[in-house]
mmCIF file of the N, C-alpha and C atoms, coordinates in Angstrom:
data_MODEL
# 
_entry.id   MODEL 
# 
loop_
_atom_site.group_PDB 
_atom_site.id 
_atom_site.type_symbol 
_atom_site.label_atom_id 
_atom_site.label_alt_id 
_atom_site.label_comp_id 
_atom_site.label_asym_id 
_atom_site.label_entity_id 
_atom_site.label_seq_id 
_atom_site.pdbx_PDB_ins_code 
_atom_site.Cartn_x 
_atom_site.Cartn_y 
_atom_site.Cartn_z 
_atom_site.occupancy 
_atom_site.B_iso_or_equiv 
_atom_site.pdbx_formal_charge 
_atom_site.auth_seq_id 
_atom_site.auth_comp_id 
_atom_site.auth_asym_id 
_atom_site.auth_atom_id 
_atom_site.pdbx_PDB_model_num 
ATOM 1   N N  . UNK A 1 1  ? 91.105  164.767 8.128  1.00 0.00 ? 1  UNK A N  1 
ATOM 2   C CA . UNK A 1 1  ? 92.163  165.481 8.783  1.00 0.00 ? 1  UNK A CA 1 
ATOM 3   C C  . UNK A 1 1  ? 92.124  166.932 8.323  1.00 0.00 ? 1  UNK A C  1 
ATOM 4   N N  . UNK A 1 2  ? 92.409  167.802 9.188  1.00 0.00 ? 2  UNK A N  1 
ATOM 5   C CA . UNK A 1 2  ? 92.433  169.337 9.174  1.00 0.00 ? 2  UNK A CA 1 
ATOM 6   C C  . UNK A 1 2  ? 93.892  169.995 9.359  1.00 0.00 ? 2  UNK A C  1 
ATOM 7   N N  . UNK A 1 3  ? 94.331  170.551 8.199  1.00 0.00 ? 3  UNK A N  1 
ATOM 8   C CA . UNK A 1 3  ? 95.439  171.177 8.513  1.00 0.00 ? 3  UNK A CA 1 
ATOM 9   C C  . UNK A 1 3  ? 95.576  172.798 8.543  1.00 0.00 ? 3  UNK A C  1 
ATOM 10  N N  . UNK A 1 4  ? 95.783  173.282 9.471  1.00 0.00 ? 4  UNK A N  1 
ATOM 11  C CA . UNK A 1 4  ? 95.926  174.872 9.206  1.00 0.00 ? 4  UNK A CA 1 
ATOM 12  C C  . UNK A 1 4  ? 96.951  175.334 9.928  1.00 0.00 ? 4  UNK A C  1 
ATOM 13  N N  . UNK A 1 5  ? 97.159  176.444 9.054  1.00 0.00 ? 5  UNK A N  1 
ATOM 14  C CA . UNK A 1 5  ? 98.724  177.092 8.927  1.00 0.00 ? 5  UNK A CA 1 
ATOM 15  C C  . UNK A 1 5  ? 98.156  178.788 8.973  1.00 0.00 ? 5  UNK A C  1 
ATOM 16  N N  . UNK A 1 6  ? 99.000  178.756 10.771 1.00 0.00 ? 6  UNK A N  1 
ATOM 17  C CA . UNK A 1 6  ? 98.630  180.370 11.068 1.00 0.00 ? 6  UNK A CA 1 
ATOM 18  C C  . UNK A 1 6  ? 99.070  181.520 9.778  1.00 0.00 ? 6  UNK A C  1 
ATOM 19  N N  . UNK A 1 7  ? 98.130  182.481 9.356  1.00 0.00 ? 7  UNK A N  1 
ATOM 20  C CA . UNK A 1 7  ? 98.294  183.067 8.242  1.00 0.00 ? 7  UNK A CA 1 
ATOM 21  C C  . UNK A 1 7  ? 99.999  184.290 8.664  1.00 0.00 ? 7  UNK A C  1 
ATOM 22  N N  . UNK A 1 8  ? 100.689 184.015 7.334  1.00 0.00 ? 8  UNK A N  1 
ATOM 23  C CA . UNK A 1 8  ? 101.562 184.807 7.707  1.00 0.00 ? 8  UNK A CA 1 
ATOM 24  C C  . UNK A 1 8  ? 101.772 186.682 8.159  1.00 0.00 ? 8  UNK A C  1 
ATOM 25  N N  . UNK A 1 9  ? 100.692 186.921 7.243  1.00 0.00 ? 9  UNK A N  1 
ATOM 26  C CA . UNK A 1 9  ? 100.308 188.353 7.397  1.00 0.00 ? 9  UNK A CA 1 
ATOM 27  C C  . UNK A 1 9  ? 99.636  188.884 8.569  1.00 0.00 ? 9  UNK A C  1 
ATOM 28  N N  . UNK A 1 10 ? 99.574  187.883 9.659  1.00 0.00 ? 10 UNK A N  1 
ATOM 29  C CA . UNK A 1 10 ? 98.662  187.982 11.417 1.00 0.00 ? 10 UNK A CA 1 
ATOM 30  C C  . UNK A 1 10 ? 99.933  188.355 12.289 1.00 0.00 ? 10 UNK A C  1 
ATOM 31  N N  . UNK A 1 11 ? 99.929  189.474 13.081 1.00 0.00 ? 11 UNK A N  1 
ATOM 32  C CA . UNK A 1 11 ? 100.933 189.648 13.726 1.00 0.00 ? 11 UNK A CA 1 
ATOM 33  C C  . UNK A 1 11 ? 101.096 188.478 14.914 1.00 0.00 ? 11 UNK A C  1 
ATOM 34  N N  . UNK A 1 12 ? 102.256 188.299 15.260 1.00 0.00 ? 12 UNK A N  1 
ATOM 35  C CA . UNK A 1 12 ? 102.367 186.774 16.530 1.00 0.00 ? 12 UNK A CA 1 
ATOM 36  C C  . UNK A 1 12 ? 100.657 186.815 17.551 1.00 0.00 ? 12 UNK A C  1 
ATOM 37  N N  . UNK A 1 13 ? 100.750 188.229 17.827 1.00 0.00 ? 13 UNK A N  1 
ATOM 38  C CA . UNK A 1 13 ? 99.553  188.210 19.020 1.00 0.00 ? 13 UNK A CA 1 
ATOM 39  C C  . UNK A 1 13 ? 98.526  188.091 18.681 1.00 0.00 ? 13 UNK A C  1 
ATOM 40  N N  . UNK A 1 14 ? 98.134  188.036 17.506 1.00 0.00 ? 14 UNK A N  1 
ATOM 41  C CA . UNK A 1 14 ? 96.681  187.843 16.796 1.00 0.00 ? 14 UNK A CA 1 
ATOM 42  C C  . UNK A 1 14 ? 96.686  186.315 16.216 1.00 0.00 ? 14 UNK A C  1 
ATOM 43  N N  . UNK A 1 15 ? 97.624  185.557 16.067 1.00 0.00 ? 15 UNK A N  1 
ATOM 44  C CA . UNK A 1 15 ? 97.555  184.449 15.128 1.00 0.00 ? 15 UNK A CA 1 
ATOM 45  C C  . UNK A 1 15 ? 96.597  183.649 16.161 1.00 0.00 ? 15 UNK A C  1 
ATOM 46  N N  . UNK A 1 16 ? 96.572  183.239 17.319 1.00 0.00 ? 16 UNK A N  1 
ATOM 47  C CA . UNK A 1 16 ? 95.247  182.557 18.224 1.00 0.00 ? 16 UNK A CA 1 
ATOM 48  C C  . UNK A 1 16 ? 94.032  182.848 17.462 1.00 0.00 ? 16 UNK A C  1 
ATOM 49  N N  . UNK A 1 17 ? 93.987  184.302 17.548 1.00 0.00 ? 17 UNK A N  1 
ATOM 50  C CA . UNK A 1 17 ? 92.593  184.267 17.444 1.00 0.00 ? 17 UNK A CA 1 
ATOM 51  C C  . UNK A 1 17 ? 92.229  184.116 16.020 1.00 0.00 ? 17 UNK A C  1 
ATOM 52  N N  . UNK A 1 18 ? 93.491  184.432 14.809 1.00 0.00 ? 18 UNK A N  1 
ATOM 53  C CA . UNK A 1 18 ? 93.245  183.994 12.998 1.00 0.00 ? 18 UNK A CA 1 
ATOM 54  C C  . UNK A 1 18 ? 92.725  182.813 12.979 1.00 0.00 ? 18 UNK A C  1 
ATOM 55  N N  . UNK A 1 19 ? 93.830  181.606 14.280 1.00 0.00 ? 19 UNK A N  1 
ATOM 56  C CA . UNK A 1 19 ? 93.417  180.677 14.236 1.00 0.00 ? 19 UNK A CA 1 
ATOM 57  C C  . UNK A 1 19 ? 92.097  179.666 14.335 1.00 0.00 ? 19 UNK A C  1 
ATOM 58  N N  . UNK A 1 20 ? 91.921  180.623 15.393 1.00 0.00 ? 20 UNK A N  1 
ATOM 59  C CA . UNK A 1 20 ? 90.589  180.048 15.994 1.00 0.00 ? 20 UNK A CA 1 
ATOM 60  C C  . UNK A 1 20 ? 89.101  180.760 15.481 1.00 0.00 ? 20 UNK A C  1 
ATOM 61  N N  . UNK A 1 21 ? 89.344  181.443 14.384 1.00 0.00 ? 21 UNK A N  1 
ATOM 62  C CA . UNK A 1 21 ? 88.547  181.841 13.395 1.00 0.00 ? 21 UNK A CA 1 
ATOM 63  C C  . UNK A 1 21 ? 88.444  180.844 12.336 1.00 0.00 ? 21 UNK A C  1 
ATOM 64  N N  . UNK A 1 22 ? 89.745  180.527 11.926 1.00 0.00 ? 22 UNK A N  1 
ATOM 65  C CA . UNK A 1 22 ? 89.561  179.344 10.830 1.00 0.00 ? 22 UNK A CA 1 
ATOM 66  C C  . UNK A 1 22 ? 89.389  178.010 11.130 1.00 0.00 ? 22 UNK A C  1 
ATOM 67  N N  . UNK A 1 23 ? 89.459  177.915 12.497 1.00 0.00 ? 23 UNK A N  1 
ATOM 68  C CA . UNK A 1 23 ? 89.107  176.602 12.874 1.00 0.00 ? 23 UNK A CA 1 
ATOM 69  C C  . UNK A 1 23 ? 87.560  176.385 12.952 1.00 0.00 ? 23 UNK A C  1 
ATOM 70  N N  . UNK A 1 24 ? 87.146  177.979 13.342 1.00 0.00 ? 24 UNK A N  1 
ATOM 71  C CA . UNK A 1 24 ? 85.390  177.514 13.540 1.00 0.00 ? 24 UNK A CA 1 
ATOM 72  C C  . UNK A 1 24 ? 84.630  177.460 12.041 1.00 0.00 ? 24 UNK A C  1 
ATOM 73  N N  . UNK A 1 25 ? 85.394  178.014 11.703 1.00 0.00 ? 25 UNK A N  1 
ATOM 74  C CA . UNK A 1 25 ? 84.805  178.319 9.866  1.00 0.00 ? 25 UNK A CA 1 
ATOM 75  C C  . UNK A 1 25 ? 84.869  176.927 8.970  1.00 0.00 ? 25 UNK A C  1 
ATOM 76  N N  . UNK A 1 26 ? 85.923  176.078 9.241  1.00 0.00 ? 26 UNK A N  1 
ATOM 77  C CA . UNK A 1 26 ? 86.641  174.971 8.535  1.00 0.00 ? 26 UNK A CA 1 
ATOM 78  C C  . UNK A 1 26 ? 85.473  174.063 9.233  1.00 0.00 ? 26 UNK A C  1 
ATOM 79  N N  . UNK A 1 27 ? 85.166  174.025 10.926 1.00 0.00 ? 27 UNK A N  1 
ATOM 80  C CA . UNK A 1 27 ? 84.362  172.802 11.169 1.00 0.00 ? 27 UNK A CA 1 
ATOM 81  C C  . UNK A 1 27 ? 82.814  173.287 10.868 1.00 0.00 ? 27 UNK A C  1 
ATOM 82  N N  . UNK A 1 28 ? 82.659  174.901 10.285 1.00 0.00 ? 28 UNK A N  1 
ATOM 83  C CA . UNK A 1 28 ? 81.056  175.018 10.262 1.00 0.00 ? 28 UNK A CA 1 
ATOM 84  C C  . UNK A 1 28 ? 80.939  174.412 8.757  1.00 0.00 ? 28 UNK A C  1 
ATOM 85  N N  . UNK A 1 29 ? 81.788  174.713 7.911  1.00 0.00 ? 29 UNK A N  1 
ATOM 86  C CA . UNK A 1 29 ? 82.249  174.236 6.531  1.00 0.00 ? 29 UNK A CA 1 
ATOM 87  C C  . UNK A 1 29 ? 81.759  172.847 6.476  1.00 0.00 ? 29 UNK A C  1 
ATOM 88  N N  . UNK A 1 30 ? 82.609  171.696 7.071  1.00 0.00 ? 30 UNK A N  1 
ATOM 89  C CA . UNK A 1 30 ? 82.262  170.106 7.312  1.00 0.00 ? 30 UNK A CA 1 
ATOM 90  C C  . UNK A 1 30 ? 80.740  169.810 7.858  1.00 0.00 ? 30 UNK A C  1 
ATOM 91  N N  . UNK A 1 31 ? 80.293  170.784 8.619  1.00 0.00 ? 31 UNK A N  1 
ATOM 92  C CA . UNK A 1 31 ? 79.105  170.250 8.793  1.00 0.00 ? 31 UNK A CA 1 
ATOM 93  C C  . UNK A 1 31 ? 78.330  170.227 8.081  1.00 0.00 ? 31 UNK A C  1 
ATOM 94  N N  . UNK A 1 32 ? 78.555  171.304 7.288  1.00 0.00 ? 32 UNK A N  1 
ATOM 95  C CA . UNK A 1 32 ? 77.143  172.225 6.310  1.00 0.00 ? 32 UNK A CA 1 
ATOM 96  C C  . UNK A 1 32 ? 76.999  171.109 5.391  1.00 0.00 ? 32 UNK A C  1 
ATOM 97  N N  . UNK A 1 33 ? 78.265  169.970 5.012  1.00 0.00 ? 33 UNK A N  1 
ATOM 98  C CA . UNK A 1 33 ? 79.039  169.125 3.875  1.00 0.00 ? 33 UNK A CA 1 
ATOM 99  C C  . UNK A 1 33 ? 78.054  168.073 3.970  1.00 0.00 ? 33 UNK A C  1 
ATOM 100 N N  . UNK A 1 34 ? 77.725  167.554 5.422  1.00 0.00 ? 34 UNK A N  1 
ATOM 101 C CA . UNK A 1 34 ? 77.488  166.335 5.921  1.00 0.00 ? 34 UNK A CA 1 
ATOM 102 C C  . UNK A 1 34 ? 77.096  166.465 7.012  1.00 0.00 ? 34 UNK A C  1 
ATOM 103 N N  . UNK A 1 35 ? 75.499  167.580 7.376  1.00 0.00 ? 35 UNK A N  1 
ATOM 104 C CA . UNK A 1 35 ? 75.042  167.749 8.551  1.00 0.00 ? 35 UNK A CA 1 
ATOM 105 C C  . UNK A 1 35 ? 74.472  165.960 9.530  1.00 0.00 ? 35 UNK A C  1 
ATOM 106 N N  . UNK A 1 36 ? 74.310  165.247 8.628  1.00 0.00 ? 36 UNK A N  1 
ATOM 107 C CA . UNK A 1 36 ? 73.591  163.621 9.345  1.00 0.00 ? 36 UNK A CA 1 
ATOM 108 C C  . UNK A 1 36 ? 75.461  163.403 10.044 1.00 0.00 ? 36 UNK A C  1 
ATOM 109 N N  . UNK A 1 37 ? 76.176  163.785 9.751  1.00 0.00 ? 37 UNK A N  1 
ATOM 110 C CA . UNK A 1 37 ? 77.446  163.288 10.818 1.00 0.00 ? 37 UNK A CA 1 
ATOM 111 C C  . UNK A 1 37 ? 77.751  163.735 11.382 1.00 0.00 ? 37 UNK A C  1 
ATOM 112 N N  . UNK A 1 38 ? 77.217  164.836 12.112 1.00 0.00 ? 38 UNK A N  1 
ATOM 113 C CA . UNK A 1 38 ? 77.515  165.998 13.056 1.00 0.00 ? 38 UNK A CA 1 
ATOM 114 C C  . UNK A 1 38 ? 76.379  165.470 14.328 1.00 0.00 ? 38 UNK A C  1 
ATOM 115 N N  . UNK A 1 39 ? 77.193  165.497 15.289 1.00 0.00 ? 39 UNK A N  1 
ATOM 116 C CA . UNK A 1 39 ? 76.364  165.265 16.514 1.00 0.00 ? 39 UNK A CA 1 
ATOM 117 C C  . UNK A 1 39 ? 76.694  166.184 17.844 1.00 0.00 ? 39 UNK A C  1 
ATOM 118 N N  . UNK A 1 40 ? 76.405  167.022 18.391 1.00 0.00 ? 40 UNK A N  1 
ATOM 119 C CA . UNK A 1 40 ? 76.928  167.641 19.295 1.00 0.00 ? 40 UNK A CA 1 
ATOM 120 C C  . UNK A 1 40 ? 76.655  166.789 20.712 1.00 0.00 ? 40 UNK A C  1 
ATOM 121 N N  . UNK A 1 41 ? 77.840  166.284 21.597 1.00 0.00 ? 41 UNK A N  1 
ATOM 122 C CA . UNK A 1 41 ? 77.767  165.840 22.642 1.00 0.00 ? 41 UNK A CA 1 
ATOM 123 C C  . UNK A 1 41 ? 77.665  166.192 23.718 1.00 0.00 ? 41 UNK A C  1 
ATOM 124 N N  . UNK A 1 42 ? 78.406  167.359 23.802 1.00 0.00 ? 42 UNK A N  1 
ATOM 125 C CA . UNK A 1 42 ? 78.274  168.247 24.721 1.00 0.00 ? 42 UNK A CA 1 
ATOM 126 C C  . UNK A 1 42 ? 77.539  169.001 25.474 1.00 0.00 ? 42 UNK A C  1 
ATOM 127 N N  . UNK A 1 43 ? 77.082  168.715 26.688 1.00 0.00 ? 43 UNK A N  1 
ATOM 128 C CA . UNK A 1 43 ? 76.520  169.186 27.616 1.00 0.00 ? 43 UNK A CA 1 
ATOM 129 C C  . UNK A 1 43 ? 75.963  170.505 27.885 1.00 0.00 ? 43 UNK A C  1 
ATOM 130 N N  . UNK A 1 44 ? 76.292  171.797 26.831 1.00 0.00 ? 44 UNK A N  1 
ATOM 131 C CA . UNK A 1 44 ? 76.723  172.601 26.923 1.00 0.00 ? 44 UNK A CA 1 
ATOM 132 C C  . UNK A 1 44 ? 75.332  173.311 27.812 1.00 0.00 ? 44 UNK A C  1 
ATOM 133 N N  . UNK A 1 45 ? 74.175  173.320 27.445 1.00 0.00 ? 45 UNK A N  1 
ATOM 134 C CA . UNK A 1 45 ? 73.376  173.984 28.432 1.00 0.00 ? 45 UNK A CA 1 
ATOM 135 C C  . UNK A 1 45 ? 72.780  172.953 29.754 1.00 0.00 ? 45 UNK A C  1 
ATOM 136 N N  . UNK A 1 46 ? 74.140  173.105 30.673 1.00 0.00 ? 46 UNK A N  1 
ATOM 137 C CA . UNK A 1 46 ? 73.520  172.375 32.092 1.00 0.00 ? 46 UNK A CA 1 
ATOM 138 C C  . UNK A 1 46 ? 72.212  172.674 32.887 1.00 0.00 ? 46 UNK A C  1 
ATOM 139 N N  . UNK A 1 47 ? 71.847  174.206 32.727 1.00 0.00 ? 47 UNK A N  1 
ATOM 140 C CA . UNK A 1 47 ? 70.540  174.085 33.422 1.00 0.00 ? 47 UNK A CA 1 
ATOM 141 C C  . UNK A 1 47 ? 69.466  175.175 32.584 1.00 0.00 ? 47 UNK A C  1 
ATOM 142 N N  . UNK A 1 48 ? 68.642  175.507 33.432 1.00 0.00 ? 48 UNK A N  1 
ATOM 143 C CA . UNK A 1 48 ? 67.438  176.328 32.531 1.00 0.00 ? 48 UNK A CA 1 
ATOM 144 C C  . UNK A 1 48 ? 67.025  177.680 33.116 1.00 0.00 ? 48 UNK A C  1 
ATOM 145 N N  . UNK A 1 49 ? 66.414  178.682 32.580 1.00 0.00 ? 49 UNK A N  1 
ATOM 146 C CA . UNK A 1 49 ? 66.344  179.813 33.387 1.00 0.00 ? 49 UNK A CA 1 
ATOM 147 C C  . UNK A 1 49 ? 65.634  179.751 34.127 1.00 0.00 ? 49 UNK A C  1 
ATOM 148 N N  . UNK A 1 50 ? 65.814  180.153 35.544 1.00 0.00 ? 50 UNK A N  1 
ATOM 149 C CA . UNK A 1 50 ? 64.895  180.231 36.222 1.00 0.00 ? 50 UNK A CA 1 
ATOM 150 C C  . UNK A 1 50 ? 63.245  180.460 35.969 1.00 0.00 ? 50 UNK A C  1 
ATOM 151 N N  . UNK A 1 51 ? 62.416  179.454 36.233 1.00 0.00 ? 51 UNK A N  1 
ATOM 152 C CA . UNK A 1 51 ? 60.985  179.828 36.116 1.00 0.00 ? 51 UNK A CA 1 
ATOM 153 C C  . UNK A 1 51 ? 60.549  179.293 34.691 1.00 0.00 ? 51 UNK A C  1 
ATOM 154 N N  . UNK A 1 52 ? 61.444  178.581 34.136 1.00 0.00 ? 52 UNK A N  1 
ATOM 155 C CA . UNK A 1 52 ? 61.562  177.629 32.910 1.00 0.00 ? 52 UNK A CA 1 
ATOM 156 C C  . UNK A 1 52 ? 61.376  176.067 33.395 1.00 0.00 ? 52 UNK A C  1 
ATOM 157 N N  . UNK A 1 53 ? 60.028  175.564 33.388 1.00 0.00 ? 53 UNK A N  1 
ATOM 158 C CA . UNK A 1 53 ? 59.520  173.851 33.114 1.00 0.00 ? 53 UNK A CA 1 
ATOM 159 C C  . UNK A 1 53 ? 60.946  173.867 31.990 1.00 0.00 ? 53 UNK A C  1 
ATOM 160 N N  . UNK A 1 54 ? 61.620  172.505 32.880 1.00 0.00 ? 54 UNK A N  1 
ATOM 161 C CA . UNK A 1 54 ? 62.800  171.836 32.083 1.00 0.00 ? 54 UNK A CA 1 
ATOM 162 C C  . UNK A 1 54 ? 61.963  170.726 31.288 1.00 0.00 ? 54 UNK A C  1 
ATOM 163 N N  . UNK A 1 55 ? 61.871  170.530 29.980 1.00 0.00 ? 55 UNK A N  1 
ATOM 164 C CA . UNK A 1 55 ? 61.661  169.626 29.189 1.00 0.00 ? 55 UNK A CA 1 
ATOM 165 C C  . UNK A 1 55 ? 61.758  167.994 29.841 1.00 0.00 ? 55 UNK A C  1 
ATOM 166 N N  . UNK A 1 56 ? 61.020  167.123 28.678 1.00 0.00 ? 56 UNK A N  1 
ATOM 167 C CA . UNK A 1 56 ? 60.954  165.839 29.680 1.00 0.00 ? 56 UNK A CA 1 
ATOM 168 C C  . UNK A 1 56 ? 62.342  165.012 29.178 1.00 0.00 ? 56 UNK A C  1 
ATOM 169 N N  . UNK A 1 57 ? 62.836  164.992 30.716 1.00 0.00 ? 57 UNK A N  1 
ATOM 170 C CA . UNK A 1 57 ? 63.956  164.039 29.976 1.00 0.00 ? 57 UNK A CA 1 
ATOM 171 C C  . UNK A 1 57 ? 65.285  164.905 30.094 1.00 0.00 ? 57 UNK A C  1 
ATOM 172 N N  . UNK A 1 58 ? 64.795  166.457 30.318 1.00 0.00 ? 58 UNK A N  1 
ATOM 173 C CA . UNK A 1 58 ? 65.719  167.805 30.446 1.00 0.00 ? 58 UNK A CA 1 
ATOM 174 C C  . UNK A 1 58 ? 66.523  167.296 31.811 1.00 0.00 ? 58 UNK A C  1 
ATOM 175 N N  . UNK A 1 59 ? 67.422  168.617 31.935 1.00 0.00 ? 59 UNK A N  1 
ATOM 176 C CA . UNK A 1 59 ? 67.861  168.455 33.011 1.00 0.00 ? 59 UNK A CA 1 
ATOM 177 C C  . UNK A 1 59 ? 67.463  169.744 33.946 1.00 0.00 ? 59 UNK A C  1 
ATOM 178 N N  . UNK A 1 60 ? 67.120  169.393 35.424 1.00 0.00 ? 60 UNK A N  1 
ATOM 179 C CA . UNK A 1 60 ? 66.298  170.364 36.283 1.00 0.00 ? 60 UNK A CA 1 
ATOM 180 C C  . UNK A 1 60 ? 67.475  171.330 36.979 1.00 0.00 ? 60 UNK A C  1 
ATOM 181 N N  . UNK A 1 61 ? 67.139  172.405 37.636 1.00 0.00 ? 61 UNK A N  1 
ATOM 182 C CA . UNK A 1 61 ? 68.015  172.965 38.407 1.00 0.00 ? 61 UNK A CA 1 
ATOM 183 C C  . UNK A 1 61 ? 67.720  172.922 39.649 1.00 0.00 ? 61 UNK A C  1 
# 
């Protein structure tokens, strides 16, 4: 479990982004801890650059 507490010294309009600084820092932290339990699922590159052979097994455009 992860608990974080927007820093008090962040003015209201900045605390998102304090936040979401320490959130990426805290989960790069856990990985670095225990990279064999880190799995990324996410889809994140759907296709390939143009004029790029998609890998076997890749996904084509």
């Amino acid at each position: 479990m992860v608990r974080l507490e927007p820093p008090s010294d962040v003015e209201a309009s900045e605390r998102v982004v304090a936040l979401t600084r320490m959130w990426a820092s805290e989960l790069e932290r856990r990985i670095r801890l225990s990279p064999e339990q880190y799995f990324w699922h996410h889809k994140r590159w759907k296709t390939v650059p143009p004029g790029t052979a998609p890998k076997a097994g890749g996904i084509s455009t």
